[in-house]
TORLUM-755382 format. One record per residue: residue number from 1; x, y, z of N, C-alpha, C in turn. Coordinates in Angstrom, 1 decimal, always signed. Layout:
REM TORLUM-755382
<rec nr="NUM" n_x="X" n_y="Y" n_z="Z" ca_x="X" ca_y="Y" ca_z="Z" c_x="X" c_y="Y" c_z="Z"/>
...
REM end
This chain:
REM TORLUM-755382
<rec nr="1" n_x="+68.6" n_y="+123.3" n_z="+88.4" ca_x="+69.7" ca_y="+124.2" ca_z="+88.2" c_x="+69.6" c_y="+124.9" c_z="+86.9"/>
<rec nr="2" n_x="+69.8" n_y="+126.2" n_z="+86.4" ca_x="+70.0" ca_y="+126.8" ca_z="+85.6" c_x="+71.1" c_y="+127.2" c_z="+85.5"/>
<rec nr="3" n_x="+72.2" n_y="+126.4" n_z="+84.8" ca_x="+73.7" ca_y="+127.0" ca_z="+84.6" c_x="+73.5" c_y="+128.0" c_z="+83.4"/>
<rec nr="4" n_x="+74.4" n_y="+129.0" n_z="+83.4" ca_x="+74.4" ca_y="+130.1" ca_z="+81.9" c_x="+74.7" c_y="+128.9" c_z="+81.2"/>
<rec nr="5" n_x="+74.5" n_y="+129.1" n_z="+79.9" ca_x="+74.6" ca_y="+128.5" ca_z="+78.5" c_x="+76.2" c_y="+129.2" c_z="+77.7"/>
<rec nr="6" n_x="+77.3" n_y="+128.2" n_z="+77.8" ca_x="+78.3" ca_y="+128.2" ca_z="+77.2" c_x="+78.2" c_y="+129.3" c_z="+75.7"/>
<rec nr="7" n_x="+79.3" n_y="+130.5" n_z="+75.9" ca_x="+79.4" ca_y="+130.8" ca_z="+74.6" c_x="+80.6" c_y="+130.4" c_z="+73.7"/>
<rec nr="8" n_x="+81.3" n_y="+129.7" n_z="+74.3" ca_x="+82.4" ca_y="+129.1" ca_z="+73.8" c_x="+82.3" c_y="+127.4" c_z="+74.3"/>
<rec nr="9" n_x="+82.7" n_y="+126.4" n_z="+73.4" ca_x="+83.5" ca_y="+125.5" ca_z="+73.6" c_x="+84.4" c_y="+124.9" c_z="+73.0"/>
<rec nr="10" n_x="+85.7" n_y="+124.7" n_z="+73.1" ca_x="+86.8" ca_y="+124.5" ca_z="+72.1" c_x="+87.4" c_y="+123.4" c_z="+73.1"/>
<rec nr="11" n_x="+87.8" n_y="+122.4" n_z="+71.5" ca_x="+88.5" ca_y="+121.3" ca_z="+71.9" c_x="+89.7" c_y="+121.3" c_z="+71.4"/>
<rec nr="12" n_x="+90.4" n_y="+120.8" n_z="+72.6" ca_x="+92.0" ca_y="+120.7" ca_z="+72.4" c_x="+92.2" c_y="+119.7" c_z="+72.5"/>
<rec nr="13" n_x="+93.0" n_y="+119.3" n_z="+71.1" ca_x="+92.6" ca_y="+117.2" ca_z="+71.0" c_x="+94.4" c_y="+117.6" c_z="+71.8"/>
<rec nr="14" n_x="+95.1" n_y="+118.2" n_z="+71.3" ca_x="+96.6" ca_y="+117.8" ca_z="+71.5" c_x="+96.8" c_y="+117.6" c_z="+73.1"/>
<rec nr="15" n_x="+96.4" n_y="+118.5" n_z="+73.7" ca_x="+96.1" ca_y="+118.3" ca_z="+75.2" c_x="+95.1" c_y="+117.5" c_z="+75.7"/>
<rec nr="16" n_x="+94.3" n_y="+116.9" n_z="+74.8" ca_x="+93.1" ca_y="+116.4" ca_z="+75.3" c_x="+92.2" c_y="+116.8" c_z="+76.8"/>
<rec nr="17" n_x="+92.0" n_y="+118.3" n_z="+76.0" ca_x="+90.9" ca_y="+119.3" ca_z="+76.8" c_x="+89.9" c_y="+119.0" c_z="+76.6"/>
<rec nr="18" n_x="+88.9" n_y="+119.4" n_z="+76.9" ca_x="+87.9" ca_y="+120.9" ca_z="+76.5" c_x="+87.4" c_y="+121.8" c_z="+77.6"/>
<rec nr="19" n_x="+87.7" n_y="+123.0" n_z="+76.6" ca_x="+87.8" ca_y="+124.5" ca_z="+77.0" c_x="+86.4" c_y="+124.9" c_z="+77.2"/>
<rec nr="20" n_x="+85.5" n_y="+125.5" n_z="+78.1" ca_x="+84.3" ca_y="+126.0" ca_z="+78.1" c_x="+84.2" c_y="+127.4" c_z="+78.8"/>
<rec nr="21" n_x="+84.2" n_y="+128.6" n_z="+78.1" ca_x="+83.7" ca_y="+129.8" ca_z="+78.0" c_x="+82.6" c_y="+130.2" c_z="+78.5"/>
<rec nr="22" n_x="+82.5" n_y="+131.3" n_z="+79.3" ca_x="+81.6" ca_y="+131.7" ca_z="+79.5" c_x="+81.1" c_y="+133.4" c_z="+79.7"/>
<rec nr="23" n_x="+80.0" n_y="+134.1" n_z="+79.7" ca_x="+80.1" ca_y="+135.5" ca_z="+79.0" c_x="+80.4" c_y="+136.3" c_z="+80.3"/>
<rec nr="24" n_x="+80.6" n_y="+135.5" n_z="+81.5" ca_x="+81.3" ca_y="+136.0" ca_z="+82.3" c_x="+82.8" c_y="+136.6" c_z="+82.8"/>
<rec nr="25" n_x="+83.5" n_y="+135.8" n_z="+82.0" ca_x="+84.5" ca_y="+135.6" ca_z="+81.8" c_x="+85.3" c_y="+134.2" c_z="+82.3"/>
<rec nr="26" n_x="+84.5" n_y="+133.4" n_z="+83.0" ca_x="+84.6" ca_y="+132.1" ca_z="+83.4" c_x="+85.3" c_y="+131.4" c_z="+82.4"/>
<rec nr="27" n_x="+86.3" n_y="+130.7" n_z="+82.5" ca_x="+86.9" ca_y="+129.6" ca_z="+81.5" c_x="+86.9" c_y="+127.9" c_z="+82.7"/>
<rec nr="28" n_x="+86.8" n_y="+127.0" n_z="+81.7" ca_x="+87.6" ca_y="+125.9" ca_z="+82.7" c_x="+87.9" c_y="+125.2" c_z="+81.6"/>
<rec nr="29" n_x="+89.0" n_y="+124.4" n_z="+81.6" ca_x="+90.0" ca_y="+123.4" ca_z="+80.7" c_x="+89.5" c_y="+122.1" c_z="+81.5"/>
<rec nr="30" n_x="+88.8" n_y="+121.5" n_z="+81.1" ca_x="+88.2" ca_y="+120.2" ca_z="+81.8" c_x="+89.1" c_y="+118.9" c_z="+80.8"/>
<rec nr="31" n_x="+89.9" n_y="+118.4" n_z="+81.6" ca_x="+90.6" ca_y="+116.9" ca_z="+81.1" c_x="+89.5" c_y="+116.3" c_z="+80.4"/>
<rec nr="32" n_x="+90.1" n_y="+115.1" n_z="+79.4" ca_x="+89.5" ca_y="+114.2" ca_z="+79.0" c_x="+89.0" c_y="+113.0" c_z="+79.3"/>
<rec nr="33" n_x="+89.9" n_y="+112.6" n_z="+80.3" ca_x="+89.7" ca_y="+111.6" ca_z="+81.4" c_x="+88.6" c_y="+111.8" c_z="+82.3"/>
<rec nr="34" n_x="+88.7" n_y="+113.3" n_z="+82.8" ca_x="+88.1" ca_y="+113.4" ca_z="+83.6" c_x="+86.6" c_y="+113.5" c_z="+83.6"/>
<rec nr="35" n_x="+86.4" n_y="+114.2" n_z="+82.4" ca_x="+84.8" ca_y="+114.1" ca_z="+81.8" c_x="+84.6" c_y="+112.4" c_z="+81.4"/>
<rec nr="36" n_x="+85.2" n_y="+111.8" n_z="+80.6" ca_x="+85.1" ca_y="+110.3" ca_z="+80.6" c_x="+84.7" c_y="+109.8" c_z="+81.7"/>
<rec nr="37" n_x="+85.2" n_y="+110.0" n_z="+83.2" ca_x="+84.8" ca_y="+109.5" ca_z="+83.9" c_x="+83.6" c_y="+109.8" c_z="+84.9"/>
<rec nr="38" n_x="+83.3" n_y="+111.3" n_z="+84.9" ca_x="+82.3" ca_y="+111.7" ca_z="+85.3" c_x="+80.9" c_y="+111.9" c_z="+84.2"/>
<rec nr="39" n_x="+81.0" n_y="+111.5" n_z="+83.2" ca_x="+79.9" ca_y="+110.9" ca_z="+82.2" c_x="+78.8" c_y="+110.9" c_z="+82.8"/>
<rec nr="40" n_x="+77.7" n_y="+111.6" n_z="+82.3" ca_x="+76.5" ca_y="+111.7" ca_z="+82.3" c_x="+75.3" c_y="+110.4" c_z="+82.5"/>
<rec nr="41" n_x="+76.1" n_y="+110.0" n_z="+81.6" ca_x="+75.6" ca_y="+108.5" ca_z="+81.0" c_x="+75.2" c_y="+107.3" c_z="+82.1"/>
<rec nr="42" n_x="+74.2" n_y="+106.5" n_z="+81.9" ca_x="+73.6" ca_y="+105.4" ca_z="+82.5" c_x="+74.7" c_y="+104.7" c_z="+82.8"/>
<rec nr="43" n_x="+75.9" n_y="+104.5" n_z="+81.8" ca_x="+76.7" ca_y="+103.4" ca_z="+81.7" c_x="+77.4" c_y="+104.1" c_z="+83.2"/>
<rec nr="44" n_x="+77.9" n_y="+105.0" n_z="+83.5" ca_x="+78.6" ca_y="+105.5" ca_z="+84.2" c_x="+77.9" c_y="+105.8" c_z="+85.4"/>
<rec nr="45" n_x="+76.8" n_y="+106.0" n_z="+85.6" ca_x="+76.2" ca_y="+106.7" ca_z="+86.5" c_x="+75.3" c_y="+105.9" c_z="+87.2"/>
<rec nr="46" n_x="+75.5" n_y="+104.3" n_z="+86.4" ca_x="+74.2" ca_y="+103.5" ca_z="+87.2" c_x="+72.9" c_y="+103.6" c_z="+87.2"/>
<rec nr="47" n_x="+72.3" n_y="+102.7" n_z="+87.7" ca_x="+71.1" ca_y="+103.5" ca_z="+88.2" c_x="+71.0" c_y="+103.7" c_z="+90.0"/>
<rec nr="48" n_x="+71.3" n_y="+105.2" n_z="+89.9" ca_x="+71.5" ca_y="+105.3" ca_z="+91.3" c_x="+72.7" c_y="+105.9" c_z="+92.0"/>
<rec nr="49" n_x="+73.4" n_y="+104.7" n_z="+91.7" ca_x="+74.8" ca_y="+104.2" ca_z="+92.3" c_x="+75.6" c_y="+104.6" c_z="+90.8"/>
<rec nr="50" n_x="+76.7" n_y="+105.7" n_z="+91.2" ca_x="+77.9" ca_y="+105.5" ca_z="+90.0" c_x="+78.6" c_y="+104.4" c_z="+89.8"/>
<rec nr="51" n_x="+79.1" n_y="+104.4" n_z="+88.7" ca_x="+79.8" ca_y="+103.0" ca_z="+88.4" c_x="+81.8" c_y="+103.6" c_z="+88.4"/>
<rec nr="52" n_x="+82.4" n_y="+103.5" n_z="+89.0" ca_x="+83.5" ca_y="+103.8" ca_z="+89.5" c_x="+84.4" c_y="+103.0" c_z="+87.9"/>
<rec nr="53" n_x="+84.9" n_y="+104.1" n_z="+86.8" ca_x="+85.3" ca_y="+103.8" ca_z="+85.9" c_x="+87.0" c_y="+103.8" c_z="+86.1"/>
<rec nr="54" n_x="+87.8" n_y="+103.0" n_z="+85.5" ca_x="+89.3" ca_y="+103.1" ca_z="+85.9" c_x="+89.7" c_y="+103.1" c_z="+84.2"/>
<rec nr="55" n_x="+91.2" n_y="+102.8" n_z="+84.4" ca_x="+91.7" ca_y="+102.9" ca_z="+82.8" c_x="+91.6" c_y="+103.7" c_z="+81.9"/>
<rec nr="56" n_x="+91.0" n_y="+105.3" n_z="+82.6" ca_x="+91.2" ca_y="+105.8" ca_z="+81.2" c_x="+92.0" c_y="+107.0" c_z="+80.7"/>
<rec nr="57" n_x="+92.9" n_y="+107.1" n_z="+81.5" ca_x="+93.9" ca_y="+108.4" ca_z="+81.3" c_x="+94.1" c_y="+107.8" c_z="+80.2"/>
<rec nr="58" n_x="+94.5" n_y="+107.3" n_z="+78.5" ca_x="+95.3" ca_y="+107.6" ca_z="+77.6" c_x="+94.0" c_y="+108.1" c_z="+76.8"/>
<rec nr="59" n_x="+92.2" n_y="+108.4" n_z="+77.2" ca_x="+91.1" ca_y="+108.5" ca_z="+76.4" c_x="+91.4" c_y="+110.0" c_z="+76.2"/>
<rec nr="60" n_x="+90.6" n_y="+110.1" n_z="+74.1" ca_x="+90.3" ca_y="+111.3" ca_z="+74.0" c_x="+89.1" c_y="+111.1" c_z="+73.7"/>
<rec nr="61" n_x="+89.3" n_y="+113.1" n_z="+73.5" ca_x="+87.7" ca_y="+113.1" ca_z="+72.8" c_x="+87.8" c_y="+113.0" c_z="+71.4"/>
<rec nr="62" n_x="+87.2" n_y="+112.7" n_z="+70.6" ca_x="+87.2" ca_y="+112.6" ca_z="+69.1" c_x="+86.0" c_y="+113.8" c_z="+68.3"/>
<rec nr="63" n_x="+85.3" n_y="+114.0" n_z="+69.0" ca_x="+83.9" ca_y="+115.0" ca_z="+68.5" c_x="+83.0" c_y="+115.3" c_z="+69.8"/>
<rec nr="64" n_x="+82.8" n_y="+117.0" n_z="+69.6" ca_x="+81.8" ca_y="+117.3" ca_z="+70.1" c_x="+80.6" c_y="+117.5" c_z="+69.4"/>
<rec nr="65" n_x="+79.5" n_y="+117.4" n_z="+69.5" ca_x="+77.9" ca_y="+117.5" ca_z="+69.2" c_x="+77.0" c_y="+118.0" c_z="+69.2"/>
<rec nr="66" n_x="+76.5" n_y="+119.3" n_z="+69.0" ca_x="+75.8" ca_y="+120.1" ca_z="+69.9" c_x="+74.1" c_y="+119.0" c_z="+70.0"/>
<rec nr="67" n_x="+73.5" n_y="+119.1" n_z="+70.9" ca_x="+72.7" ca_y="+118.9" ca_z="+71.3" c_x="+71.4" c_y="+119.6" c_z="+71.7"/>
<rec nr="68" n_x="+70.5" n_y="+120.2" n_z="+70.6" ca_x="+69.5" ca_y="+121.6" ca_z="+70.7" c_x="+70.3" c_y="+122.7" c_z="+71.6"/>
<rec nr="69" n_x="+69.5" n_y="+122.9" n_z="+72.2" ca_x="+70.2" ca_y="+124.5" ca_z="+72.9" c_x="+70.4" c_y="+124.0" c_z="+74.2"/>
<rec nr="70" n_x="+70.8" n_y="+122.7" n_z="+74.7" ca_x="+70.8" ca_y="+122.7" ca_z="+76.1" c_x="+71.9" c_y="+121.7" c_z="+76.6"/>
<rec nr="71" n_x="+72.3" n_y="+120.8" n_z="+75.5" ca_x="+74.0" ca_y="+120.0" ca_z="+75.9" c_x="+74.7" c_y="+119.7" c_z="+74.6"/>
<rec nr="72" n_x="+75.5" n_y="+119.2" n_z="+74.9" ca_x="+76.6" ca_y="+118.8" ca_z="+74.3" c_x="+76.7" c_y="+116.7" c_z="+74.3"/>
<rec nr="73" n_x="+76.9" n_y="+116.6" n_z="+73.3" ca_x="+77.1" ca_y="+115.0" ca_z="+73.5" c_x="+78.8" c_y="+115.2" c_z="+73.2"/>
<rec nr="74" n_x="+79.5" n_y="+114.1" n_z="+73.7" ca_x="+81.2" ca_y="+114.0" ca_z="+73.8" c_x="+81.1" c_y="+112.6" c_z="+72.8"/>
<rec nr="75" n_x="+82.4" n_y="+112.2" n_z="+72.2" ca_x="+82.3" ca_y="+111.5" ca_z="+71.7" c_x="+84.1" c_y="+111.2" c_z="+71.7"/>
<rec nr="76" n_x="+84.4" n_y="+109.9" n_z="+72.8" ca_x="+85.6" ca_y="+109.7" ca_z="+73.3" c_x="+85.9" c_y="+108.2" c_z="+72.0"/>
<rec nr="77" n_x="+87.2" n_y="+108.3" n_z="+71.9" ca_x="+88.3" ca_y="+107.0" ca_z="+71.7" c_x="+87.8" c_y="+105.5" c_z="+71.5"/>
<rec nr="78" n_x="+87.5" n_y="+106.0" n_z="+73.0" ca_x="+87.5" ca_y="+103.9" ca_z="+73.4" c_x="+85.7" c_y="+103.9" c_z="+72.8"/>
<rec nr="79" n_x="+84.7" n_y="+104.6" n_z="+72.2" ca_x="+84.0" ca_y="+103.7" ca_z="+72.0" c_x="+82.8" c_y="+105.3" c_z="+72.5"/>
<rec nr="80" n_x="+82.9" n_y="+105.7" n_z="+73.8" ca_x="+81.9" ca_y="+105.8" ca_z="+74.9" c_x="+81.6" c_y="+107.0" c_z="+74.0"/>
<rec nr="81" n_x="+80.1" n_y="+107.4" n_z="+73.5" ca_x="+79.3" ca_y="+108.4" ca_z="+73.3" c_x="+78.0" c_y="+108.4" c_z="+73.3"/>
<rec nr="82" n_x="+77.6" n_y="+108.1" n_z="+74.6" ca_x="+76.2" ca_y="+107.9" ca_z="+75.1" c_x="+76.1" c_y="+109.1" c_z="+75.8"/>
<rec nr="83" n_x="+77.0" n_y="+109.6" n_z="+77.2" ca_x="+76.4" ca_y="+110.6" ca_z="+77.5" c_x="+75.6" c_y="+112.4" c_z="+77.1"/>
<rec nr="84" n_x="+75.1" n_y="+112.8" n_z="+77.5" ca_x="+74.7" ca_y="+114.0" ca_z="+76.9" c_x="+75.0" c_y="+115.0" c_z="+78.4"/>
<rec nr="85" n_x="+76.0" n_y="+116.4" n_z="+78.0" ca_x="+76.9" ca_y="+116.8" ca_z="+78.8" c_x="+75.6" c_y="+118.2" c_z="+78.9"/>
<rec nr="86" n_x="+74.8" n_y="+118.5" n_z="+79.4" ca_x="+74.1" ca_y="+119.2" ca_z="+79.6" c_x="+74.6" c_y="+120.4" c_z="+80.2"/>
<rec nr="87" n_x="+74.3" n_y="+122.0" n_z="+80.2" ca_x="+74.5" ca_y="+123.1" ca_z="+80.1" c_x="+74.7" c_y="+122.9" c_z="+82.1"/>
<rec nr="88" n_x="+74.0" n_y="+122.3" n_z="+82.7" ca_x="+73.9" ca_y="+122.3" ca_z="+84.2" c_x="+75.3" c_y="+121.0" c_z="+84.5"/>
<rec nr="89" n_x="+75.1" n_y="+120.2" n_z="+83.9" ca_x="+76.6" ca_y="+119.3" ca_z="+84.2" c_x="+77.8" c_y="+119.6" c_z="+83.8"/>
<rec nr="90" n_x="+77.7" n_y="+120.5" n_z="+82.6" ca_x="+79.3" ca_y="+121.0" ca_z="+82.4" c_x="+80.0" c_y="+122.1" c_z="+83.8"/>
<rec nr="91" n_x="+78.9" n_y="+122.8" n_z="+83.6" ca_x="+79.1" ca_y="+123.6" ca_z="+85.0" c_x="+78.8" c_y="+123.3" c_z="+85.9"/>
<rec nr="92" n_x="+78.9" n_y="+122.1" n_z="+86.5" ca_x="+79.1" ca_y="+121.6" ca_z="+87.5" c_x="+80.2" c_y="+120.7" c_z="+87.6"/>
<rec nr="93" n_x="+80.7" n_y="+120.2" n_z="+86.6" ca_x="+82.1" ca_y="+119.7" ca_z="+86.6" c_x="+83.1" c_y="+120.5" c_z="+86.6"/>
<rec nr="94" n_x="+82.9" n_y="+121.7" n_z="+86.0" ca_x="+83.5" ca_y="+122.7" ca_z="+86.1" c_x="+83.9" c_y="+123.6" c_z="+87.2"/>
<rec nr="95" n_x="+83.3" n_y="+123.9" n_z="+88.0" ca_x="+83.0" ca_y="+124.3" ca_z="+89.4" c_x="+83.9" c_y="+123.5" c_z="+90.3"/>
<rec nr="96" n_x="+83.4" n_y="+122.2" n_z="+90.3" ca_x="+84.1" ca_y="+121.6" ca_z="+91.2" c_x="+84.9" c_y="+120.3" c_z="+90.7"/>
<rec nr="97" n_x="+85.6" n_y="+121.1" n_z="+89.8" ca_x="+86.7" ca_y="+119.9" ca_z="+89.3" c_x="+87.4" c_y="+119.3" c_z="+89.8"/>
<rec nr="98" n_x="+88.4" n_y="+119.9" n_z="+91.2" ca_x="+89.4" ca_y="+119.5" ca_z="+92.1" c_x="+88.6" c_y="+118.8" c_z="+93.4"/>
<rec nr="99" n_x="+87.8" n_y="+118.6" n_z="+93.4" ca_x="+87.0" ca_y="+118.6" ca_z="+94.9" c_x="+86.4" c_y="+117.0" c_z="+93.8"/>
<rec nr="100" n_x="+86.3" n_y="+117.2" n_z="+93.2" ca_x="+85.5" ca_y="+115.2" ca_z="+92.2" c_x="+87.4" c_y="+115.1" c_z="+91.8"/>
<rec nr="101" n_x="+87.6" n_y="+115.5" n_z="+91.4" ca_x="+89.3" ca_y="+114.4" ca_z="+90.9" c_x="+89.6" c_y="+114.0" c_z="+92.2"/>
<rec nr="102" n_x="+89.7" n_y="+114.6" n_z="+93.2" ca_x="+90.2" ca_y="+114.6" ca_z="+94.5" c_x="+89.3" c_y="+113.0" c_z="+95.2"/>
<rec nr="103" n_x="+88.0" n_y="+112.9" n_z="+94.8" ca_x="+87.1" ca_y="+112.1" ca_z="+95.2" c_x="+87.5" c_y="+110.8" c_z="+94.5"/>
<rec nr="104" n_x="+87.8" n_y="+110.8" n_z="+93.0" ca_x="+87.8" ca_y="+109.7" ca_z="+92.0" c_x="+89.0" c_y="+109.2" c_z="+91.9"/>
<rec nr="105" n_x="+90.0" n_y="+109.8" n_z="+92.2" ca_x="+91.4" ca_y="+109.4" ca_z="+92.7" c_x="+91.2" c_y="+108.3" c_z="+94.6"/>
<rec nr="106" n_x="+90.7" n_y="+108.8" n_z="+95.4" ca_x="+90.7" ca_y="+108.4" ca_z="+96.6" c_x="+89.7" c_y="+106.7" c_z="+96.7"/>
<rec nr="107" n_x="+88.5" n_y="+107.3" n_z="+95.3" ca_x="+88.1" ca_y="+105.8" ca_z="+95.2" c_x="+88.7" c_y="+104.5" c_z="+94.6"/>
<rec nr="108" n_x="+89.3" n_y="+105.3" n_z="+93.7" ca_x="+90.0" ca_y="+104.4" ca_z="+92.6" c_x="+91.2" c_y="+103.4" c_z="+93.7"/>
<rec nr="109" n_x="+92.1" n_y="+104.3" n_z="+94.2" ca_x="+92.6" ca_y="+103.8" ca_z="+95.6" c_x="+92.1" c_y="+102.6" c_z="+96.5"/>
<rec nr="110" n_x="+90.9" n_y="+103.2" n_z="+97.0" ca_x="+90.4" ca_y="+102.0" ca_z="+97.6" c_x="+89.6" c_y="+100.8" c_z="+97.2"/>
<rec nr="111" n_x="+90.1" n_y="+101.0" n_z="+95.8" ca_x="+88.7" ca_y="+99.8" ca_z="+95.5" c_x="+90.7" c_y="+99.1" c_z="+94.6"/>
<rec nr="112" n_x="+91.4" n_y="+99.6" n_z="+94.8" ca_x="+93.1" ca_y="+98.6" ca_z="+94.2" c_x="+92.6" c_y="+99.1" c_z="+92.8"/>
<rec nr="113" n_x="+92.3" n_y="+99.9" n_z="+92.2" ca_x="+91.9" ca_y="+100.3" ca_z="+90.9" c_x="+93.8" c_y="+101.3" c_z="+90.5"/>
<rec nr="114" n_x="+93.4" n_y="+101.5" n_z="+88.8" ca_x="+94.3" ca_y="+102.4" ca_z="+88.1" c_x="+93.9" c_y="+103.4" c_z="+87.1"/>
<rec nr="115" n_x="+94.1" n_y="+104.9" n_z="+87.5" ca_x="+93.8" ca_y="+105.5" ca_z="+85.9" c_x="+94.4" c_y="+104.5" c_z="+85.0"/>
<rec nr="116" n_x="+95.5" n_y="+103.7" n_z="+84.8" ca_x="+95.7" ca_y="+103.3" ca_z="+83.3" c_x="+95.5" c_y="+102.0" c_z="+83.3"/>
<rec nr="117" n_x="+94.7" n_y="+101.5" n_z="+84.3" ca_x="+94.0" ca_y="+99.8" ca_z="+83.4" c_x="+92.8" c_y="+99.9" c_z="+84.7"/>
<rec nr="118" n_x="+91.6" n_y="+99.5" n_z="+83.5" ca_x="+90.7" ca_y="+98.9" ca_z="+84.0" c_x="+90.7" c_y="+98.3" c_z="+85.5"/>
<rec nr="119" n_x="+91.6" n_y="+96.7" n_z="+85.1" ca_x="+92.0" ca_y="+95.7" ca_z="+85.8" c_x="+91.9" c_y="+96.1" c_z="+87.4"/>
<rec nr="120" n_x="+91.2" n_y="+95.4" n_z="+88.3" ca_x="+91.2" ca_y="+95.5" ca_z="+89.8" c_x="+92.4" c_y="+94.6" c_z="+90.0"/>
<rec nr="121" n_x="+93.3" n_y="+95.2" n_z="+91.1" ca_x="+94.7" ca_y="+94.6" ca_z="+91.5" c_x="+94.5" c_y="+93.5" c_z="+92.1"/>
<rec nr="122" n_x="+94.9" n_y="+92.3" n_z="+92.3" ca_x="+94.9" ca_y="+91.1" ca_z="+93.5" c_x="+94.4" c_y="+91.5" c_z="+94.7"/>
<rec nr="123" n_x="+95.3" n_y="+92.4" n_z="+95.3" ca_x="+94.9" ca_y="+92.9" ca_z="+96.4" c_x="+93.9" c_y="+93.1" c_z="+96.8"/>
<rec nr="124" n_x="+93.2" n_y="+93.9" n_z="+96.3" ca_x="+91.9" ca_y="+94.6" ca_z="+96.5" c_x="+90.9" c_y="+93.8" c_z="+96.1"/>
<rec nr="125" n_x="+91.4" n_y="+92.2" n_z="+95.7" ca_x="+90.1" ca_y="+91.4" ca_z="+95.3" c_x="+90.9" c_y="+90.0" c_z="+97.4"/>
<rec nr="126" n_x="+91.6" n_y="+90.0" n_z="+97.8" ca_x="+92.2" ca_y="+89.5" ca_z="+98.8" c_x="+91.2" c_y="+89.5" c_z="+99.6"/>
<rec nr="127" n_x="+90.7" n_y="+88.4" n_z="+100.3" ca_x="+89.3" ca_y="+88.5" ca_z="+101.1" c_x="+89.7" c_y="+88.5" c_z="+102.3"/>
<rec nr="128" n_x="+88.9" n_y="+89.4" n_z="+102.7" ca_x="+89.9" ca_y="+89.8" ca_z="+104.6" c_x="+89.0" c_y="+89.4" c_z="+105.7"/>
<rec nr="129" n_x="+89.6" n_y="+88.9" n_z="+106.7" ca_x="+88.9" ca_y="+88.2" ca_z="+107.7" c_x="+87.8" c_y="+88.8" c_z="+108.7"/>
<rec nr="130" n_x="+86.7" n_y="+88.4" n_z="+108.6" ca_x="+85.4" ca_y="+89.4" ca_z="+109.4" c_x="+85.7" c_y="+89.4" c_z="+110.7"/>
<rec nr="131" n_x="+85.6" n_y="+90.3" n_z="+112.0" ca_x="+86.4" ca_y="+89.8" ca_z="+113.0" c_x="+84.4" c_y="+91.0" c_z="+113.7"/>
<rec nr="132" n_x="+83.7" n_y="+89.8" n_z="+114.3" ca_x="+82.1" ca_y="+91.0" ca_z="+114.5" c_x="+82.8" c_y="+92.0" c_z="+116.0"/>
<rec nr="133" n_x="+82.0" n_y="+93.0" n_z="+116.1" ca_x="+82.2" ca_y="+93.9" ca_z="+116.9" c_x="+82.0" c_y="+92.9" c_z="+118.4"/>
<rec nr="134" n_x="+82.5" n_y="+93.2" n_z="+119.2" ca_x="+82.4" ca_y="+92.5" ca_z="+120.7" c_x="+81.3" c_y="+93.1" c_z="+121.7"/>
<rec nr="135" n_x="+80.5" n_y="+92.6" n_z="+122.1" ca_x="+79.0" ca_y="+92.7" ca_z="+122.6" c_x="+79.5" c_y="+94.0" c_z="+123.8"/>
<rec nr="136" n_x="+78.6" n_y="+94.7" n_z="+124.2" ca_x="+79.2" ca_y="+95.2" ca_z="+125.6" c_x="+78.4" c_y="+94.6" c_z="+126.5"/>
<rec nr="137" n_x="+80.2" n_y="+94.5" n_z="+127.7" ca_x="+80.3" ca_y="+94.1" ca_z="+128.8" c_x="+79.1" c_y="+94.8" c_z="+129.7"/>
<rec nr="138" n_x="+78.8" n_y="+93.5" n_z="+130.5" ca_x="+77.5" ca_y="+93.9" ca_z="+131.4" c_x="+78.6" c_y="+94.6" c_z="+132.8"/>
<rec nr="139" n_x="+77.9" n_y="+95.5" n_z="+133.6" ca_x="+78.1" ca_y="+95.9" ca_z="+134.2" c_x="+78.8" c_y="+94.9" c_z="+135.7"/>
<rec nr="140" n_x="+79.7" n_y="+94.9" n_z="+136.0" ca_x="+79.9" ca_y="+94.3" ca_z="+137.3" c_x="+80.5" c_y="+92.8" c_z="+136.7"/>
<rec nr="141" n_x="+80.8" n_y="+92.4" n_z="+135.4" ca_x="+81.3" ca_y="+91.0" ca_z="+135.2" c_x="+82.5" c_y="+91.2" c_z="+135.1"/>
<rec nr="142" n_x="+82.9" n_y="+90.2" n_z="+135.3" ca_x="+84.8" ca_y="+90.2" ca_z="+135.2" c_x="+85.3" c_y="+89.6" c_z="+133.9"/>
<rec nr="143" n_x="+84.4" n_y="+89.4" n_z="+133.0" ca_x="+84.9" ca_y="+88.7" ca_z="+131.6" c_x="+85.9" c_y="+89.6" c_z="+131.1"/>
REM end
């Protein structure tokens, strides 16, 4: 991917934004949470398989980084500044903000998770009874 190269980025600690410009006139106000949890990073991203992060609606960002000419490193609250937010990932978080919150909300759901705690609920650790699919019936038996 070749995303254009941000001419603006501005962070709004009070809202816990950031703002990214572009010479198109493109803006997007990307949450802080929400880049927290779609993180670039190994930690977040697995190898492979994402790692489905919860608890972090009260995270900010603390510093942005520039990174040569091609990302940005974030640098959140609780600790996390491993990822590198590259010129093709911002704009793609960006792009489809509502369509991934929409996603990370619906997993969080099914896994008994919370934006504001880590913690997996009881529930969602409750072991449910395997019940296997039923063979199909042969033709002509009365079972």
């Amino acid at each position: 991917m070749n995303a254009p190269r941000p001419i603006d980025i501005v962070l709004h600690k009070r809202s816990r934004e950031l703002e990214i410009g572009y010479a198109d006139g493109t803006r997007y106000r990307l949450p802080a949470e929400y880049l927290r949890v779609h993180s670039p990073s190994a930690e977040v991203q697995g190898h492979g398989k994402p790692v489905l992060v919860g608890g972090k609606r009260p995270v900010a960002i603390t510093a942005v980084q520039p990174v040569g000419r091609y990302a940005v490193k974030l640098v959140f609250d609780d600790g996390h500044d491993t990822g590198l937010f590259s010129w093709d990932v911002l704009d793609d978080l960006g792009r489809n903000h509502s369509r991934y919150w929409a996603e990370y909300e619906r997993r969080l759901a099914k896994m008994g998770m919370s934006r504001d705690s880590e913690v997996v609920t009881l529930a969602a650790l409750t072991p449910r009874k395997y019940t296997p699919p039923r063979p199909p019936q042969k033709p002509g038996s009365n079972s």
